[in-house]
mmCIF file as Biopython writes it, N, C-alpha, C and O atoms, coordinates in Angstrom:
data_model
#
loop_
_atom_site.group_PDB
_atom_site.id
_atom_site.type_symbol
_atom_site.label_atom_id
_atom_site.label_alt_id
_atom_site.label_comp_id
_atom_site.label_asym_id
_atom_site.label_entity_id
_atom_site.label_seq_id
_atom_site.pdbx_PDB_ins_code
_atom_site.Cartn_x
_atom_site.Cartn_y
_atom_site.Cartn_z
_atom_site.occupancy
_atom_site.B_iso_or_equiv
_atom_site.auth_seq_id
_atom_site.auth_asym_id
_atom_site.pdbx_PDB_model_num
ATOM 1   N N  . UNK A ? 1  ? 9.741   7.949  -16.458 1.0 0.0 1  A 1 
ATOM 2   C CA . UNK A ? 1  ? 8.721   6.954  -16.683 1.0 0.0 1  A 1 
ATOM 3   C C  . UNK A ? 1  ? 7.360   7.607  -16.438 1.0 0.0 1  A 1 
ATOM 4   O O  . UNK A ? 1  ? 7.178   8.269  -15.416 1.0 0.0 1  A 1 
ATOM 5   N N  . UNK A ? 2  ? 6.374   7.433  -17.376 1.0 0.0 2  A 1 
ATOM 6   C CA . UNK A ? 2  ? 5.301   7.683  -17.446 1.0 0.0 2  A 1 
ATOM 7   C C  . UNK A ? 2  ? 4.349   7.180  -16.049 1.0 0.0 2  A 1 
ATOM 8   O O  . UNK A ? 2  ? 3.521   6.377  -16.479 1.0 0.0 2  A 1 
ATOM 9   N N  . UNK A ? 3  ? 4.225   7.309  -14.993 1.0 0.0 3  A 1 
ATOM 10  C CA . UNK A ? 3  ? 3.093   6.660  -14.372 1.0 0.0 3  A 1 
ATOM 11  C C  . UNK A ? 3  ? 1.290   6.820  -14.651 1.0 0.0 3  A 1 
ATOM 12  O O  . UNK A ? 3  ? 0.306   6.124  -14.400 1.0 0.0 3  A 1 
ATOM 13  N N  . UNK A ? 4  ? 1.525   8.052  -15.259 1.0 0.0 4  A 1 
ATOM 14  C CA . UNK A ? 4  ? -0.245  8.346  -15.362 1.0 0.0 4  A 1 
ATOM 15  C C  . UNK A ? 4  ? -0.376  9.352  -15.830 1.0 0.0 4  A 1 
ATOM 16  O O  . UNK A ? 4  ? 0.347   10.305 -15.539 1.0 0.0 4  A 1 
ATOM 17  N N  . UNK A ? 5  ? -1.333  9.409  -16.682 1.0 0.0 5  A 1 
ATOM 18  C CA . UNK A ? 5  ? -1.200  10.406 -17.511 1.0 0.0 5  A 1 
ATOM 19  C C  . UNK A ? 5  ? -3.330  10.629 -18.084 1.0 0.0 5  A 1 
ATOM 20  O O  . UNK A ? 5  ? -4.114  9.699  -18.272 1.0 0.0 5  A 1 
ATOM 21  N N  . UNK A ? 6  ? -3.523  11.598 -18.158 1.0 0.0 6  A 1 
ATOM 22  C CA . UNK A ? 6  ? -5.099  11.905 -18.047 1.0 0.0 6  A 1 
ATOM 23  C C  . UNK A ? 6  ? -5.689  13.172 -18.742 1.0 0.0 6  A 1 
ATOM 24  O O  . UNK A ? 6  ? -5.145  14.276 -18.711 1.0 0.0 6  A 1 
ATOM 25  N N  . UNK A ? 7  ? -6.666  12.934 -19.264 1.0 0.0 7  A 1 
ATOM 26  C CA . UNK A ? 7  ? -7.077  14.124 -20.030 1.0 0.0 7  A 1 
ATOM 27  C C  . UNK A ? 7  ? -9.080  14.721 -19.621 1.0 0.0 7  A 1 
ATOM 28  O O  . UNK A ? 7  ? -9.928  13.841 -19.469 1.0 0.0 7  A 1 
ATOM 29  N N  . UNK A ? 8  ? -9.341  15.728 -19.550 1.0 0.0 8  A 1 
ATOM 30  C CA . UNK A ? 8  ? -10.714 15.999 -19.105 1.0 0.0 8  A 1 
ATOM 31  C C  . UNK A ? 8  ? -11.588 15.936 -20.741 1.0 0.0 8  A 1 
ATOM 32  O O  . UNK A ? 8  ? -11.128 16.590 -21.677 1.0 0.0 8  A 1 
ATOM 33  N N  . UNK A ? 9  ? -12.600 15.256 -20.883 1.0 0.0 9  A 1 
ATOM 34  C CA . UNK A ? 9  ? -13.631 15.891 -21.949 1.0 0.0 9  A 1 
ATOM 35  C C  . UNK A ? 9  ? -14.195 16.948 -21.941 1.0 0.0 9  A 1 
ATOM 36  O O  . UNK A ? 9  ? -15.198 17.020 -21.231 1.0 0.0 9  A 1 
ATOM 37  N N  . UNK A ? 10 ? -13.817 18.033 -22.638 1.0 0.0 10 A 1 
ATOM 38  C CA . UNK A ? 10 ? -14.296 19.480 -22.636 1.0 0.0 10 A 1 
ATOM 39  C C  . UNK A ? 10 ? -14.702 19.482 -23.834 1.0 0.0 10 A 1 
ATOM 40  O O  . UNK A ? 10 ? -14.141 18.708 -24.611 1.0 0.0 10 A 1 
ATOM 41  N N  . UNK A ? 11 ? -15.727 20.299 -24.302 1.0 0.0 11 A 1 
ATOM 42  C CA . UNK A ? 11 ? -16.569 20.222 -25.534 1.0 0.0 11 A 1 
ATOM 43  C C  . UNK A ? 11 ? -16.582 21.954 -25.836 1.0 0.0 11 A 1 
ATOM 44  O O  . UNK A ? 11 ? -16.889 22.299 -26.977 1.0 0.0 11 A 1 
ATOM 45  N N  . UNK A ? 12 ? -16.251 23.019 -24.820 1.0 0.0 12 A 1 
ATOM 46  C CA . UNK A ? 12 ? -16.085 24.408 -25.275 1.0 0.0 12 A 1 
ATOM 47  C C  . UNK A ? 12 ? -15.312 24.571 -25.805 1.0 0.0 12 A 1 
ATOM 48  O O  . UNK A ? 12 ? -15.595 25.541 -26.509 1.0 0.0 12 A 1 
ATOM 49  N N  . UNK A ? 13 ? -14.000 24.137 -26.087 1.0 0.0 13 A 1 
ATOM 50  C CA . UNK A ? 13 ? -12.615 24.634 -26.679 1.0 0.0 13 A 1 
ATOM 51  C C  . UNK A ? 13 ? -12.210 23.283 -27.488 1.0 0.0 13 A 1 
ATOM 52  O O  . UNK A ? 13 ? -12.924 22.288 -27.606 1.0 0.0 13 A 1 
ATOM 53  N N  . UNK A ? 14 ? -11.028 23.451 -27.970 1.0 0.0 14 A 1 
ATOM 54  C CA . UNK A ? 14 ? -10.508 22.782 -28.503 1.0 0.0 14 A 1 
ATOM 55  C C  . UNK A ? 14 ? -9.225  22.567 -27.926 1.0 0.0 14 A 1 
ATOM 56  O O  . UNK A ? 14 ? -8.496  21.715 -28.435 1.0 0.0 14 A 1 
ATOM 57  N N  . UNK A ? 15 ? -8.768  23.350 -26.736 1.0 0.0 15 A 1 
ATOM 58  C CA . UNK A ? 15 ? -7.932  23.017 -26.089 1.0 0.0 15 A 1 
ATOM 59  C C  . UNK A ? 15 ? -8.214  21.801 -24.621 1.0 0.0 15 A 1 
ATOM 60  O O  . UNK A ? 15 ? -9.042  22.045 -23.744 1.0 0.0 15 A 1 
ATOM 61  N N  . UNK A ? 16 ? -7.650  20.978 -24.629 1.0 0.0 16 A 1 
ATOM 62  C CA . UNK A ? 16 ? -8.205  19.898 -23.548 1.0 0.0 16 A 1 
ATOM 63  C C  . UNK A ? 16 ? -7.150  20.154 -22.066 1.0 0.0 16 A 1 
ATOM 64  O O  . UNK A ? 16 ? -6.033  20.585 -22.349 1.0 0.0 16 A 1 
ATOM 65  N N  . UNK A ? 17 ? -7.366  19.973 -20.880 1.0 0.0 17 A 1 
ATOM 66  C CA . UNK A ? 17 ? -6.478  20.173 -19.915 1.0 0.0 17 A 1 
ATOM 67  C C  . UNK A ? 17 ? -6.223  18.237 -20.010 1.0 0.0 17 A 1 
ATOM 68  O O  . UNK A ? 17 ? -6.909  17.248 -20.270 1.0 0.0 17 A 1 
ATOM 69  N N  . UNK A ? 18 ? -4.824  18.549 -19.622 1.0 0.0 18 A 1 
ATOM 70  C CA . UNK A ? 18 ? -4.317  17.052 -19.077 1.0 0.0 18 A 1 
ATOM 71  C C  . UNK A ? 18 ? -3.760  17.331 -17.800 1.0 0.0 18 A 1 
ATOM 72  O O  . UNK A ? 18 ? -3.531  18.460 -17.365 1.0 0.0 18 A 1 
ATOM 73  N N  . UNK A ? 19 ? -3.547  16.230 -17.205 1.0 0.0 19 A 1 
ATOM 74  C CA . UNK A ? 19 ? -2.834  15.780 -16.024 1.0 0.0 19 A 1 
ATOM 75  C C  . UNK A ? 19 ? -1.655  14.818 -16.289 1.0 0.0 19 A 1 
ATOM 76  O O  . UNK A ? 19 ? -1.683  14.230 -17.370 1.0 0.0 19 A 1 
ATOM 77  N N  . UNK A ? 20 ? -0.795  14.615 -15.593 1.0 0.0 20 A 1 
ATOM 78  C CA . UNK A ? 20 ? 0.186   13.566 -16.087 1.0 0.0 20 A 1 
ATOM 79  C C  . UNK A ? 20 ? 1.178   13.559 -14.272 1.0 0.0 20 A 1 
ATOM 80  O O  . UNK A ? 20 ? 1.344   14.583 -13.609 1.0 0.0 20 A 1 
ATOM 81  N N  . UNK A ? 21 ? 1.592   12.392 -13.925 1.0 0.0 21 A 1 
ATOM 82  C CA . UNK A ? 21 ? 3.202   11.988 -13.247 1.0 0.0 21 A 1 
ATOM 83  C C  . UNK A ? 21 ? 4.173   11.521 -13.705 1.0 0.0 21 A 1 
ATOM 84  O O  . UNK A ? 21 ? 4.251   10.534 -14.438 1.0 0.0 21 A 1 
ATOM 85  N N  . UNK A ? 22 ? 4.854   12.070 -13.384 1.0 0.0 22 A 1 
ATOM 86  C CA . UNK A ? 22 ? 5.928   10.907 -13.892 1.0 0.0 22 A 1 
ATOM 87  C C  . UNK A ? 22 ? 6.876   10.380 -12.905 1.0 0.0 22 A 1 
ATOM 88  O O  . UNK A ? 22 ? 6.558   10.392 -11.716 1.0 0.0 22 A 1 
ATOM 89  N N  . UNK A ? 23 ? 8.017   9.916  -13.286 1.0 0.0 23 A 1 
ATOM 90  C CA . UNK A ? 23 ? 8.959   9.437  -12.164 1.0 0.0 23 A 1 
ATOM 91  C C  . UNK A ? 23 ? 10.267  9.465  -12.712 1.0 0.0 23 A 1 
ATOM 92  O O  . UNK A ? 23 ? 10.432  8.806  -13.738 1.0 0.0 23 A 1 
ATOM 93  N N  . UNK A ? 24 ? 11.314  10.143 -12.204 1.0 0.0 24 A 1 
ATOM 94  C CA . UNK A ? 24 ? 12.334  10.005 -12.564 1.0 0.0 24 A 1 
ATOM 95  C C  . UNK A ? 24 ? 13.552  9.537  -11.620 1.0 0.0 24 A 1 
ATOM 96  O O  . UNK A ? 24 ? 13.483  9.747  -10.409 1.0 0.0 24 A 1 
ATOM 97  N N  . UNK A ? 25 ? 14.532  8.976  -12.123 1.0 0.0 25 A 1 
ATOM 98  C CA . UNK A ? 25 ? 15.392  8.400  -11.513 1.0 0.0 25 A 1 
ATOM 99  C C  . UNK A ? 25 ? 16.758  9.492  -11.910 1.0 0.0 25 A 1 
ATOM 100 O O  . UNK A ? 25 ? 17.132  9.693  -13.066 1.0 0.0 25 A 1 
ATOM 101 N N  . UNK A ? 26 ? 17.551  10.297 -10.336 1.0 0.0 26 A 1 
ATOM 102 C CA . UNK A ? 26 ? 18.204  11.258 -10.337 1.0 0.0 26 A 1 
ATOM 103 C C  . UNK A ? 26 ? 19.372  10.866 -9.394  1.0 0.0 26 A 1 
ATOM 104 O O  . UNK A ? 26 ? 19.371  10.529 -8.210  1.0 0.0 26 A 1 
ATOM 105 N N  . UNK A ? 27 ? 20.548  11.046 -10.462 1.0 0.0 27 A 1 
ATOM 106 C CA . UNK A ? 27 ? 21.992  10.258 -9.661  1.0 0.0 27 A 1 
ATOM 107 C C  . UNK A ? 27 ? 22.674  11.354 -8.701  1.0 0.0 27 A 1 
ATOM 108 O O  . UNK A ? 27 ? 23.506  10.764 -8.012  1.0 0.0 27 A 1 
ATOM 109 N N  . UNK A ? 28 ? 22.638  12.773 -8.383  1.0 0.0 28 A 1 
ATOM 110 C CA . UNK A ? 28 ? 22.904  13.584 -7.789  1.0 0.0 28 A 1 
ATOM 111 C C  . UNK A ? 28 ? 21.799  14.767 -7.512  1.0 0.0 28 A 1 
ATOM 112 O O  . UNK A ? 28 ? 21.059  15.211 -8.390  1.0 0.0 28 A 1 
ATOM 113 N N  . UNK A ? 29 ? 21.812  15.222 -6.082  1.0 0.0 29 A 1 
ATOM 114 C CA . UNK A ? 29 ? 21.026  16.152 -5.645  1.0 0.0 29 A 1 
ATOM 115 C C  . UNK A ? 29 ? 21.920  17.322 -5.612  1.0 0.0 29 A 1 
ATOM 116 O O  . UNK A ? 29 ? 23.087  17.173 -5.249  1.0 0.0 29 A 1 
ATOM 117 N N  . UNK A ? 30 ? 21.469  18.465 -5.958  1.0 0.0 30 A 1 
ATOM 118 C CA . UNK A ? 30 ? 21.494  19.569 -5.723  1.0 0.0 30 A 1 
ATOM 119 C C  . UNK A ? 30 ? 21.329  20.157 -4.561  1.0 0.0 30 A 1 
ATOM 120 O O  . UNK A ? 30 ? 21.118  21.299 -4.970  1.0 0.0 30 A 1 
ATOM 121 N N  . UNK A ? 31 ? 21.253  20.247 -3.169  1.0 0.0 31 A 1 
ATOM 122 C CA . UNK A ? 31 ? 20.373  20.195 -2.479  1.0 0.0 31 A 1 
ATOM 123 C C  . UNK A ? 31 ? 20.087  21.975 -2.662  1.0 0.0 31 A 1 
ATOM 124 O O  . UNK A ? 31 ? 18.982  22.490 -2.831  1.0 0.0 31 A 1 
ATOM 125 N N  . UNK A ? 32 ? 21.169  22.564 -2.590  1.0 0.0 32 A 1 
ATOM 126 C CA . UNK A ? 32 ? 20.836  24.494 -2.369  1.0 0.0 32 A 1 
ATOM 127 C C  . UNK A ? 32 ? 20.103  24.361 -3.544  1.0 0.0 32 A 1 
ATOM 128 O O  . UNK A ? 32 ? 18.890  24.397 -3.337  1.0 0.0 32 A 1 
ATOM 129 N N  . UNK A ? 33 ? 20.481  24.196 -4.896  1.0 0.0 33 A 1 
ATOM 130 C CA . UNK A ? 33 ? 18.873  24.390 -5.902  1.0 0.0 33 A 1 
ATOM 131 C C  . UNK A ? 33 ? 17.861  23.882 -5.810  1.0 0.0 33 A 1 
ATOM 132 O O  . UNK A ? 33 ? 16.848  24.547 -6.028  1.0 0.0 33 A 1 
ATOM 133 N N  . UNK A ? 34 ? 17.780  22.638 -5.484  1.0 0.0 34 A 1 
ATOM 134 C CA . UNK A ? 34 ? 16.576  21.792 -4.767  1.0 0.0 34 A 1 
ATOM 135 C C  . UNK A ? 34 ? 15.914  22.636 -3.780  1.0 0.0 34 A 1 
ATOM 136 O O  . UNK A ? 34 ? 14.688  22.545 -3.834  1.0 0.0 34 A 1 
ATOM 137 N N  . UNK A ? 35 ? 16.296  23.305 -3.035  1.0 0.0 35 A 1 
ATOM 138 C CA . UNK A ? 35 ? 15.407  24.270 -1.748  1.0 0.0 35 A 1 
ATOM 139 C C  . UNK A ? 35 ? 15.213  25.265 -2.808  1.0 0.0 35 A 1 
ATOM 140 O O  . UNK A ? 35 ? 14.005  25.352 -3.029  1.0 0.0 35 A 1 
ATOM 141 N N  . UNK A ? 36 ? 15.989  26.162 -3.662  1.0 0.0 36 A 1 
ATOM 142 C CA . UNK A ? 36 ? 15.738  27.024 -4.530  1.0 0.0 36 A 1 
ATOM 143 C C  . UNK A ? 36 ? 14.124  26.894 -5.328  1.0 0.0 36 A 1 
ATOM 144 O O  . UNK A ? 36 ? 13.152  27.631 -5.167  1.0 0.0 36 A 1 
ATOM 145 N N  . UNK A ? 37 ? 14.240  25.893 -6.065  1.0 0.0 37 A 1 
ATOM 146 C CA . UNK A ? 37 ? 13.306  24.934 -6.671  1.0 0.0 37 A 1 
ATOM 147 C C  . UNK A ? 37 ? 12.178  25.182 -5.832  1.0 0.0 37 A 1 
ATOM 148 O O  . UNK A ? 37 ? 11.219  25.932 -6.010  1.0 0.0 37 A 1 
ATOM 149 N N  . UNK A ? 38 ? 12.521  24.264 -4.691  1.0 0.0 38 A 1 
ATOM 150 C CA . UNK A ? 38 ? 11.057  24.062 -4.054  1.0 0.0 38 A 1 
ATOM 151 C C  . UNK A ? 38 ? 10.339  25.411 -3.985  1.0 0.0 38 A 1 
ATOM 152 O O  . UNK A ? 38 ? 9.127   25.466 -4.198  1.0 0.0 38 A 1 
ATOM 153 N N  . UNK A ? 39 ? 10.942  26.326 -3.740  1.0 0.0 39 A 1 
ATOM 154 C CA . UNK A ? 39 ? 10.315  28.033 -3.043  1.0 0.0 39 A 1 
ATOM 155 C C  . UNK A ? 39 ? 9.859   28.559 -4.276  1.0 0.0 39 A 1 
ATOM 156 O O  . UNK A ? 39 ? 8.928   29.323 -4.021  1.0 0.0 39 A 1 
ATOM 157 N N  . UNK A ? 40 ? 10.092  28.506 -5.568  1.0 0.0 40 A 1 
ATOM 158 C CA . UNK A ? 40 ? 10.083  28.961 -6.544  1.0 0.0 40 A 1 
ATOM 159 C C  . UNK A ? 40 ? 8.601   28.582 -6.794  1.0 0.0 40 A 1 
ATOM 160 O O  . UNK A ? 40 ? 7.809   29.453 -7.153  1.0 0.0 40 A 1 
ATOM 161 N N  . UNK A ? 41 ? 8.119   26.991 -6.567  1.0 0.0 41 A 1 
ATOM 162 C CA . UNK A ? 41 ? 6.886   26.331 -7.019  1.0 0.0 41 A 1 
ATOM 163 C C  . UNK A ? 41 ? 6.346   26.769 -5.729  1.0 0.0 41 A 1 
ATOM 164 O O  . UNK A ? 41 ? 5.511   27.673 -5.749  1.0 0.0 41 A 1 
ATOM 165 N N  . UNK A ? 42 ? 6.617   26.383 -4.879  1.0 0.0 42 A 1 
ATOM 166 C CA . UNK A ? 42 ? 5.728   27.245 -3.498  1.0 0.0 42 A 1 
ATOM 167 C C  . UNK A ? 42 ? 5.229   28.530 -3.954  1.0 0.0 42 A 1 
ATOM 168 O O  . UNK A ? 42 ? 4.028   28.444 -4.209  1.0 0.0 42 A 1 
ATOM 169 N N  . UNK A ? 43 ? 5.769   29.846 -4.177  1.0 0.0 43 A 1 
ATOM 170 C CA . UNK A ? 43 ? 5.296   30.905 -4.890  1.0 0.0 43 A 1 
ATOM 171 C C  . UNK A ? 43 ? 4.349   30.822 -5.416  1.0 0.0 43 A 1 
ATOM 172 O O  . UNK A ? 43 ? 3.293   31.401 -5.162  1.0 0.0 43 A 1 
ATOM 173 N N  . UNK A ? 44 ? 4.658   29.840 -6.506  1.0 0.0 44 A 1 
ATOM 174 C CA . UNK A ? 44 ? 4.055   29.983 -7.857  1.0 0.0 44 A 1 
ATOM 175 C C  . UNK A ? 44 ? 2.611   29.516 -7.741  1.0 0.0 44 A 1 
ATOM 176 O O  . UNK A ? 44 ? 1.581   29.995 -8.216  1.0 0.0 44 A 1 
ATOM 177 N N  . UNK A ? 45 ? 2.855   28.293 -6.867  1.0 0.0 45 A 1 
ATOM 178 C CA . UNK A ? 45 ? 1.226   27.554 -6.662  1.0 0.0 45 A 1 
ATOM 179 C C  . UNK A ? 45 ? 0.304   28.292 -5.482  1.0 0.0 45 A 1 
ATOM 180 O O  . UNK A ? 45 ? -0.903  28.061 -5.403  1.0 0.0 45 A 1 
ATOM 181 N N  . UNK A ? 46 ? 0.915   29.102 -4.676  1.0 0.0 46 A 1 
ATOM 182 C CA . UNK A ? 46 ? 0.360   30.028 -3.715  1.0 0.0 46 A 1 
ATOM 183 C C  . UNK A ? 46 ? -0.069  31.243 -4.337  1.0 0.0 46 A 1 
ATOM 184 O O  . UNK A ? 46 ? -0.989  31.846 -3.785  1.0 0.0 46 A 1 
ATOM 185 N N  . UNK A ? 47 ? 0.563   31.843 -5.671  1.0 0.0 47 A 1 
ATOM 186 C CA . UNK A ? 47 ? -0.249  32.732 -6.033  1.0 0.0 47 A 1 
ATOM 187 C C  . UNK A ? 47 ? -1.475  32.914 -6.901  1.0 0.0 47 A 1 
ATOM 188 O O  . UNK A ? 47 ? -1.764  33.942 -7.513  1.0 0.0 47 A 1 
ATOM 189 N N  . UNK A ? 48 ? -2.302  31.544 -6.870  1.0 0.0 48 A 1 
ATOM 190 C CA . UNK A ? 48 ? -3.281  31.409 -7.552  1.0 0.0 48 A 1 
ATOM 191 C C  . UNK A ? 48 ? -4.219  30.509 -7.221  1.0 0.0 48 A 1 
ATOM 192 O O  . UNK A ? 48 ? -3.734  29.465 -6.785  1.0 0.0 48 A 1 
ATOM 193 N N  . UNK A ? 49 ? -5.371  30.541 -7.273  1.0 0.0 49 A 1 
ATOM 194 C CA . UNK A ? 49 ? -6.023  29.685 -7.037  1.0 0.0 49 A 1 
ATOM 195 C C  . UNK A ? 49 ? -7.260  30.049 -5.825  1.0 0.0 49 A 1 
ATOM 196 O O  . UNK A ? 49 ? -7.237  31.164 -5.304  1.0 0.0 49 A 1 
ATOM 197 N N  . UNK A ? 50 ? -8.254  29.103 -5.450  1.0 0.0 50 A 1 
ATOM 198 C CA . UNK A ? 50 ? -9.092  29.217 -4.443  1.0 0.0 50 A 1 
ATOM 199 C C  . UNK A ? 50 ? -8.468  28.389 -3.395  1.0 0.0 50 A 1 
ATOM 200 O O  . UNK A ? 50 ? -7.353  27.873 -3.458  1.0 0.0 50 A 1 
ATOM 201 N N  . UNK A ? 51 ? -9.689  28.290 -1.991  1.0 0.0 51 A 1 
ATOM 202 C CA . UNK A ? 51 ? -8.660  27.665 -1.018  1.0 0.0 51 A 1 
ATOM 203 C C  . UNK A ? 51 ? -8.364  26.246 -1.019  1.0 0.0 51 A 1 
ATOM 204 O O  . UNK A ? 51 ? -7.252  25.799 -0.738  1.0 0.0 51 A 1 
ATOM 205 N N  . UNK A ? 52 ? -9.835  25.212 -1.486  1.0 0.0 52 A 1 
ATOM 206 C CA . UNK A ? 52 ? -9.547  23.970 -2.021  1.0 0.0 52 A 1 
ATOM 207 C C  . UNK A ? 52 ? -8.408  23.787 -2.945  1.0 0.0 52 A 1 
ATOM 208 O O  . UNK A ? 52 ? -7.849  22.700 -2.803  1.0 0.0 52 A 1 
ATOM 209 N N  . UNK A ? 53 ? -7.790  24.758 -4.085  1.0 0.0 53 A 1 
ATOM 210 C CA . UNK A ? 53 ? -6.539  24.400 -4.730  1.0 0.0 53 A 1 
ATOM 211 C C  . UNK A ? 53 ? -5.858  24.153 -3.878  1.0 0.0 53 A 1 
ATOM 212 O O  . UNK A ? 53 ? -5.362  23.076 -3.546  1.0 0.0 53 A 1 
ATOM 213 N N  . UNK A ? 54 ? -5.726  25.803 -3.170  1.0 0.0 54 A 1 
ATOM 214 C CA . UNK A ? 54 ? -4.275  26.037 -2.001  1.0 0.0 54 A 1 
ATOM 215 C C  . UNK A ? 54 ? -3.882  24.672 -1.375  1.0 0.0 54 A 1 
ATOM 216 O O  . UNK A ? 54 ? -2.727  24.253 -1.290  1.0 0.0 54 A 1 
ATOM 217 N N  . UNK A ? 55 ? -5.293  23.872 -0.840  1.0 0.0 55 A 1 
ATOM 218 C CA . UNK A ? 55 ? -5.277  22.430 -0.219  1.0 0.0 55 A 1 
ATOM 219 C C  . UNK A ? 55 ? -4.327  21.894 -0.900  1.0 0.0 55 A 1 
ATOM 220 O O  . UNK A ? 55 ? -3.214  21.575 -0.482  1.0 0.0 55 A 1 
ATOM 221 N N  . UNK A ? 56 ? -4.806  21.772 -2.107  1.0 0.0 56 A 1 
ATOM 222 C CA . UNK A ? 56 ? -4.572  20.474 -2.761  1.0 0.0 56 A 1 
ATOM 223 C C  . UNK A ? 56 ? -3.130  20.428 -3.316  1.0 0.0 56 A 1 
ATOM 224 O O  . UNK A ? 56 ? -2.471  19.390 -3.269  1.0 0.0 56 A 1 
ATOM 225 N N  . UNK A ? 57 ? -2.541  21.858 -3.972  1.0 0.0 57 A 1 
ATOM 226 C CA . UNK A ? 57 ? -1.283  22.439 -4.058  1.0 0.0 57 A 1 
ATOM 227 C C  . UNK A ? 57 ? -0.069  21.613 -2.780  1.0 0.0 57 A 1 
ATOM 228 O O  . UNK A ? 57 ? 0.790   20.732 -2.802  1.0 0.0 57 A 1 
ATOM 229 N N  . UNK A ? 58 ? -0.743  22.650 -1.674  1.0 0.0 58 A 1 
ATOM 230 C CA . UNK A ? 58 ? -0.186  21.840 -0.032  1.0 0.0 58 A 1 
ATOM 231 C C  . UNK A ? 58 ? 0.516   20.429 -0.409  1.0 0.0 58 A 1 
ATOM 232 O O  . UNK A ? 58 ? 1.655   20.055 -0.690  1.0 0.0 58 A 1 
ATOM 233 N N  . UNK A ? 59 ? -0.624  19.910 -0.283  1.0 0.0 59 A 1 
ATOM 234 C CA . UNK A ? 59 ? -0.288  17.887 -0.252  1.0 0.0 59 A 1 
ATOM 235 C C  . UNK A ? 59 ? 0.531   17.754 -1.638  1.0 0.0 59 A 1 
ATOM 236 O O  . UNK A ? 59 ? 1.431   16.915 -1.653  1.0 0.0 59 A 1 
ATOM 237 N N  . UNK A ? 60 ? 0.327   18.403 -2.631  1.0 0.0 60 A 1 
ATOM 238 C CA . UNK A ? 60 ? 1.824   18.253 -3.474  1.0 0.0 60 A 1 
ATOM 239 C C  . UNK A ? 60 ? 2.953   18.569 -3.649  1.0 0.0 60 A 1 
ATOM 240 O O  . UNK A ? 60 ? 3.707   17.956 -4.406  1.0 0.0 60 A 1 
ATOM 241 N N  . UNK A ? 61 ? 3.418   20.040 -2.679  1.0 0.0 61 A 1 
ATOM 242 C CA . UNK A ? 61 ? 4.526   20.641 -2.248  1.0 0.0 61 A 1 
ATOM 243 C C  . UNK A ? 61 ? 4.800   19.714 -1.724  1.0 0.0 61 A 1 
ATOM 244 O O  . UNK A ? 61 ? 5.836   19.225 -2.174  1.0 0.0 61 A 1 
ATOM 245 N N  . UNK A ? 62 ? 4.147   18.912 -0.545  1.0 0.0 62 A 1 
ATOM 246 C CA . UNK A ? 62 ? 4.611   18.444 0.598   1.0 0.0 62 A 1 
ATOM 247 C C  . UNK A ? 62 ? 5.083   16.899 0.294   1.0 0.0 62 A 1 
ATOM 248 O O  . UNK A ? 62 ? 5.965   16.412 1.001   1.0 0.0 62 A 1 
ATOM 249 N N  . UNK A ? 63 ? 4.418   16.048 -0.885  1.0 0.0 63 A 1 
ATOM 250 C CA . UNK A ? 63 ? 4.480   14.931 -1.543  1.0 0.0 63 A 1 
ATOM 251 C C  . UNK A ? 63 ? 6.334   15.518 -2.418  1.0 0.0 63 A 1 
ATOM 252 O O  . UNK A ? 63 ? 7.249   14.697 -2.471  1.0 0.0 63 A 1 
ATOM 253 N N  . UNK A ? 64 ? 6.478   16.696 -2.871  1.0 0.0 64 A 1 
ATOM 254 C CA . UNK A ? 64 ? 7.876   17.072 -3.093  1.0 0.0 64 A 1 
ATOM 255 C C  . UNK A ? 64 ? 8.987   16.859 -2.096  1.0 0.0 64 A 1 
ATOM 256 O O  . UNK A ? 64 ? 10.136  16.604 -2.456  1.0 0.0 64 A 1 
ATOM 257 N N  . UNK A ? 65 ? 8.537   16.995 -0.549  1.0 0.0 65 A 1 
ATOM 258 C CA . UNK A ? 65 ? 9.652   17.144 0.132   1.0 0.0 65 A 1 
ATOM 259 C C  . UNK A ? 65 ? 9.954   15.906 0.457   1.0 0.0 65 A 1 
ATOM 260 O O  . UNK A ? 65 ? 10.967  15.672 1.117   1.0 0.0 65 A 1 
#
């Protein structure tokens, strides 16, 4: 399910950034790929960015667990 979904007005490109959530409804956990998972996006969002991202990254890893 769609909860929100958002786009920026940029006028340099023709490419636009969006944002989006969603929500899904999941009848079995994984849990060992689920920790897999999580470390994988931990990585991924830790290797980029300034420190306000890193913040903001944080509170969405952590909105994961």
């Amino acid at each position: 399910m769609n909860i929100y979904y958002g786009k920026v007005d940029y006028n340099l490109s023709d490419h636009k950034p969006i944002t989006g959530l969603f929500e899904a409804k999941i009848k079995v956990i994984n849990e060992s790929l689920k920790a897999k998972v999580i470390e994988k996006l931990t990585q991924k969002f830790l290797e980029h960015g300034s420190e306000s991202e890193l913040e903001r990254k944080s509170k969405f890893l952590k909105y994961l667990e």
